[in-house]
C-alpha positions in Angstrom: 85.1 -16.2 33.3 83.4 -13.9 30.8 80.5 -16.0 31.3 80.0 -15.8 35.1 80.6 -12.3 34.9 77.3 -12.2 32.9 75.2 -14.6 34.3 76.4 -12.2 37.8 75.6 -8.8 36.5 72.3 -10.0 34.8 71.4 -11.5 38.3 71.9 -8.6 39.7 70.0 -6.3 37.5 66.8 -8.9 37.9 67.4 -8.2 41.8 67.4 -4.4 41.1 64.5 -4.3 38.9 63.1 -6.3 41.4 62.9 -4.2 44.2 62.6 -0.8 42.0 59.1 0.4 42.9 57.4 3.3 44.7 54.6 2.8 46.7 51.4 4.8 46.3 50.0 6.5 49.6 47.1 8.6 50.0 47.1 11.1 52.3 44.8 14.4 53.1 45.9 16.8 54.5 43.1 19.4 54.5 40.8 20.3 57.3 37.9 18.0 58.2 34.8 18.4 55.7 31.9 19.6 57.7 28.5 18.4 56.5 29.7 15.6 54.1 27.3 13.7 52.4 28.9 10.7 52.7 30.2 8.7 55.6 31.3 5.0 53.8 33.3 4.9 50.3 32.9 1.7 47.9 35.4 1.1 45.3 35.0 -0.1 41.8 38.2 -0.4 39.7 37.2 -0.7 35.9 40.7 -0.4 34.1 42.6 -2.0 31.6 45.5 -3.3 32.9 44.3 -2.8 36.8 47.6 -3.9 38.8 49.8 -1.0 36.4 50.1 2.3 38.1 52.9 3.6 36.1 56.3 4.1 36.4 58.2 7.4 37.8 61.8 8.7 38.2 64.1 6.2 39.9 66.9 5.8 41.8 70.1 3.7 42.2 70.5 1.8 38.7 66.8 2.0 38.1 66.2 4.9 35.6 62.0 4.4 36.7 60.8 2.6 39.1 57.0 0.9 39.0 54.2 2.8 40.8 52.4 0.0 43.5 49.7 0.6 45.7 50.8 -0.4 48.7 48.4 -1.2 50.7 45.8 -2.0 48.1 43.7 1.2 47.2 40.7 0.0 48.5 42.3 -0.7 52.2 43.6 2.9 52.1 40.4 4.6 50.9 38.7 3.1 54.5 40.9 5.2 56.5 41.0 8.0 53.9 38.0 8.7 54.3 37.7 8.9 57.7 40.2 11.4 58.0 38.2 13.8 55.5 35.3 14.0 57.2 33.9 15.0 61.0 31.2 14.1 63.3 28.7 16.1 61.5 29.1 13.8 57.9 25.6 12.1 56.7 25.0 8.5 56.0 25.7 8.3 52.5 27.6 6.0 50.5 30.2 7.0 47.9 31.2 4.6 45.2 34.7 5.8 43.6 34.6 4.4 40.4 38.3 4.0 39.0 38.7 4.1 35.1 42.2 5.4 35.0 44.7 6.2 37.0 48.8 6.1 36.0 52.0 7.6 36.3 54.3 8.3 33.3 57.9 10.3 32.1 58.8 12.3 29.6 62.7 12.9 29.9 62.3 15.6 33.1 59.0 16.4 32.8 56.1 13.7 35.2 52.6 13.4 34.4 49.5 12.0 35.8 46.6 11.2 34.4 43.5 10.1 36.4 39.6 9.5 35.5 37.4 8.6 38.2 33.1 8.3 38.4 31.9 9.6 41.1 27.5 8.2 42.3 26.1 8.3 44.9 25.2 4.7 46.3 21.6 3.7 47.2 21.0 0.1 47.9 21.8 -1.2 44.5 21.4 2.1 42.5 23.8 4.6 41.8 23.2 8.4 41.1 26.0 10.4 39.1 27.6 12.8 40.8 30.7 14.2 39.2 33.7 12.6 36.5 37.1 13.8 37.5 39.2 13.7 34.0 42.4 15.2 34.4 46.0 14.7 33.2 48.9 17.0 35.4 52.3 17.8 34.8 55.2 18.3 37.4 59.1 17.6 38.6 59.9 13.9 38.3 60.9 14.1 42.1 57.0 15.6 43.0 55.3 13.7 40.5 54.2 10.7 43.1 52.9 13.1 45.7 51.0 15.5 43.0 49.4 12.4 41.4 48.1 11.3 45.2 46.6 14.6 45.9 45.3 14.9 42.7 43.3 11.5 43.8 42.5 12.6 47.4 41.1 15.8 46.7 39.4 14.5 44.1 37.3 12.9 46.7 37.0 15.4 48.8 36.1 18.2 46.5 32.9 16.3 46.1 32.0 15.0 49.5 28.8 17.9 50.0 28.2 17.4 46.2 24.5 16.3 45.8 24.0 13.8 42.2 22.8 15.1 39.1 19.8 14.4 38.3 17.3 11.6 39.6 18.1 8.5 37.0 20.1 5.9 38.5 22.4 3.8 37.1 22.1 0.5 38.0 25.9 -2.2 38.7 25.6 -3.3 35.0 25.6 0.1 33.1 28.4 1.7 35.4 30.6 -1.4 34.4 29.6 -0.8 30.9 30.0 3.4 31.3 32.2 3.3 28.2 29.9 1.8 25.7 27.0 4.4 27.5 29.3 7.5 27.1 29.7 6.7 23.3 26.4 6.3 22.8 26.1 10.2 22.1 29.6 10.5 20.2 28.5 10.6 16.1 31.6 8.5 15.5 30.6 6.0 17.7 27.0 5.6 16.4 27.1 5.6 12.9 31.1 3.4 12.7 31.7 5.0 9.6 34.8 7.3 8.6 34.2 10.5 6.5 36.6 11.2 4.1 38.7 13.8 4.5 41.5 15.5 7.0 40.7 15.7 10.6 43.2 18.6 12.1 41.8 17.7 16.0 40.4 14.8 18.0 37.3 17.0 18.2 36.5 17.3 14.2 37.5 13.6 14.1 34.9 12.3 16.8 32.0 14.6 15.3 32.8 13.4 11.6 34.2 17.3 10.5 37.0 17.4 8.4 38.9 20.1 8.0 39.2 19.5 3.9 38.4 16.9 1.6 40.8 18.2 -1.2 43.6 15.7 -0.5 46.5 14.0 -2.2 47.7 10.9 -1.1 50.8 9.1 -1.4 50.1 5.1 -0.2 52.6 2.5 -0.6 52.0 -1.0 0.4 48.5 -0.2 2.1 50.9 2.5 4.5 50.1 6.4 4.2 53.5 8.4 3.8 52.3 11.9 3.3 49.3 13.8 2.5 49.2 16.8 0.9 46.4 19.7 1.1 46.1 22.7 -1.3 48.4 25.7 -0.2 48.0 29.2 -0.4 48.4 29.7 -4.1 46.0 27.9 -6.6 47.4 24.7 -8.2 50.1 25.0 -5.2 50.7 21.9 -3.1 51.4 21.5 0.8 52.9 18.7 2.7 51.4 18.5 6.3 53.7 16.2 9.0 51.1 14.1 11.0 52.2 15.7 13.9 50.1 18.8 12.8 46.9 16.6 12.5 44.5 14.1 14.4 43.8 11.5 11.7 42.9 11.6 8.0 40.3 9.6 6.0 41.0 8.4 2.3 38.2 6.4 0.8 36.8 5.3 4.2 40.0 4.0 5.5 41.2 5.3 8.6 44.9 6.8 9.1 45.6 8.3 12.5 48.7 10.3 13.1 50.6 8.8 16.2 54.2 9.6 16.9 54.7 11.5 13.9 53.9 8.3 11.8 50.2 7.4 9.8 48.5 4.0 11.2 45.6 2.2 9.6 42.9 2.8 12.0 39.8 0.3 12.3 36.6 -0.8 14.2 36.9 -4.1 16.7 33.7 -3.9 17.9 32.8 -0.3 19.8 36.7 0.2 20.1 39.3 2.2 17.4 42.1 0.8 17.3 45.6 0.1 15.1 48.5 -1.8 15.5 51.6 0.1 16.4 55.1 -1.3 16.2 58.3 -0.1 18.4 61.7 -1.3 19.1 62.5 -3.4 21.8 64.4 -2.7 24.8 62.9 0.9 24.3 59.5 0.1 25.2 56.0 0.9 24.1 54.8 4.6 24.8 51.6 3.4 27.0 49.7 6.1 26.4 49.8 9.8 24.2 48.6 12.6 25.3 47.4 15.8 23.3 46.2 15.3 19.7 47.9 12.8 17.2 51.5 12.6 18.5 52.7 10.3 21.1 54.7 13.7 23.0 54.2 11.7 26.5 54.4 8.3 27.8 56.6 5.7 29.3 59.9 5.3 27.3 61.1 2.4 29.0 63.5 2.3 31.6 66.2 0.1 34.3 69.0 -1.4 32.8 69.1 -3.4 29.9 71.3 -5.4 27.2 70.5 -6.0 23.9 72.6 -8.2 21.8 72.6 -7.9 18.4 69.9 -6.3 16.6 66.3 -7.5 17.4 63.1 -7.5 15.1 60.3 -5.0 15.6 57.0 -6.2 18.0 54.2 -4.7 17.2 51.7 -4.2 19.9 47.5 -3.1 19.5 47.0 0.8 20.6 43.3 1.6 21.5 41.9 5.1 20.9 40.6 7.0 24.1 37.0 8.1 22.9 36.8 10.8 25.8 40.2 12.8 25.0 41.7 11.0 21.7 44.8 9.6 23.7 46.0 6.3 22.5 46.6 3.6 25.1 48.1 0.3 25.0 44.6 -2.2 24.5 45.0 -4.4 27.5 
């Protein structure tokens, strides 16, 4: 009997999960843009992980339910569009390029974070117009709809904005924007780590550390404090890697991620390190400010865990525009 009450309650919590999602609509509700340069909108989506919006607050035995476009982005930006602009918008082609875009919760607090390119299309060369990089926080129960008008109006903020400069791009290098962008980040060109302590992303991407007066304690190739002189000479001072970016001891990597050291390396033009986590309480997919993982999914529905389970260790890629660590899809 014990058995069918099981196999009945986990059948039902598949058919919850099932159905727990939110759909994504994008609406504007502004006044018609008069002269917009642009009358079509194409659509390049160039995430990791392109089907996962995020999660947000939930209802009925769902503590978060997933975030689904629904219809498909691209079908919604036709009509978007058209409901921006007026009779007096010019022939010109936008292409939306989407490089992030997701919803997260931290206990009762909702965030969004979006990055989108913004060119101007011509034939089969594109001319920069504007990147839209921008992480916002609000209720868990406005989250959804703040997150969509943060993507509507980023479009429409920039519909009579002319491109920068007069160097396309052409298909190949937008697809590739990532590699380009690093190509003028220090960090990035020379793949080599300084020694020393990095207190922000910022110091940590232009090779400036803070100090190079450290004392280590390693144990089995894992970092478990650092110490940097204090106030007084021949005084000592632990620092929690909350407080810092990332640390360099004799060229190997250590970045500080939710309040915990990981051995940081180069796979290819990516930073990366291996992060373990519990299951059943999910991976944080992404961090936001410097170091810490204070934001992120922390898992969510229903879920039973019997007996205790190993650790899974999943690979966490650094973000080389804001120094946010991301699940490497």
């Amino acid at each position: 009997m014990k058995r069918i009450a099981i196999s009945f309650l986990l059948a039902f919590i598949c058919l919850v999960q099932l159905f727990a999602q939110k759909d994504l609509v994008l609406t504007y509700h502004g006044s018609p843009i008069e002269v917009s340069l642009y009358n079509k909108i194409q659509y390049l989506d160039s995430r990791n992980g392109q089907s996962n919006l995020g999660y947000v607050k939930g209802g009925f035995m769902s503590g978060f339910n997933n975030v689904v476009d629904n219809p498909p982005i691209p079908i919604q930006l036709e009509s978007l569009l058209s409901s921006m602009v007026d009779q007096t918008a010019l022939d010109g082609t936008l292409l939306l390029q989407l490089r992030y875009y997701k919803f997260y919760m931290d206990n009762d607090l909702g965030m969004c974070k979006l990055r989108i390119n913004l060119y101007h299309q011509k034939a089969d060369e594109y001319y920069f117009i504007n990147r839209i990089d921008t992480l916002i926080e609000a209720k868990t129960k406005e989250i959804l709809a703040k997150g969509s008008d943060l993507f509507v109006n980023s479009i429409a903020d920039n519909l009579t904005m002319a491109p920068i400069g007069d160097v396309p791009f052409n298909l190949g290098q937008i697809k590739d924007i990532d590699n380009f962008e690093k190509e003028d980040i220090p960090l990035y060109v020379n793949k080599t780590f300084k020694d020393g302590l990095y207190p922000t992303f910022e110091s940590f991407i232009n090779q400036e550390p803070d100090t190079r007066e450290l004392q280590p304690k390693i144990k089995k190739f894992e970092l478990k404090e650092i110490k940097v002189p204090g106030n007084e000479p021949g005084k000592w001072r632990s620092l929690e890697p909350k407080h810092i970016y990332a640390v360099v001891i004799n060229g190997k990597l250590y970045i500080s991620y939710d309040n915990k050291f990981f051995l940081g390396y180069f796979d290819g033009n990516d930073i990366k390190f291996s992060y373990q986590y519990s299951p059943g309480t999910g991976v944080q997919g992404v961090s936001f400010g410097f170091g810490i993982g204070s934001g992120g999914y922390q898992g969510g529905g229903i879920g039973l865990i019997l007996g205790k389970r190993p650790k899974e260790t999943t690979i966490m890629k650094i973000d080389h525009l804001d120094g946010s660590a991301h699940v490497a899809n």
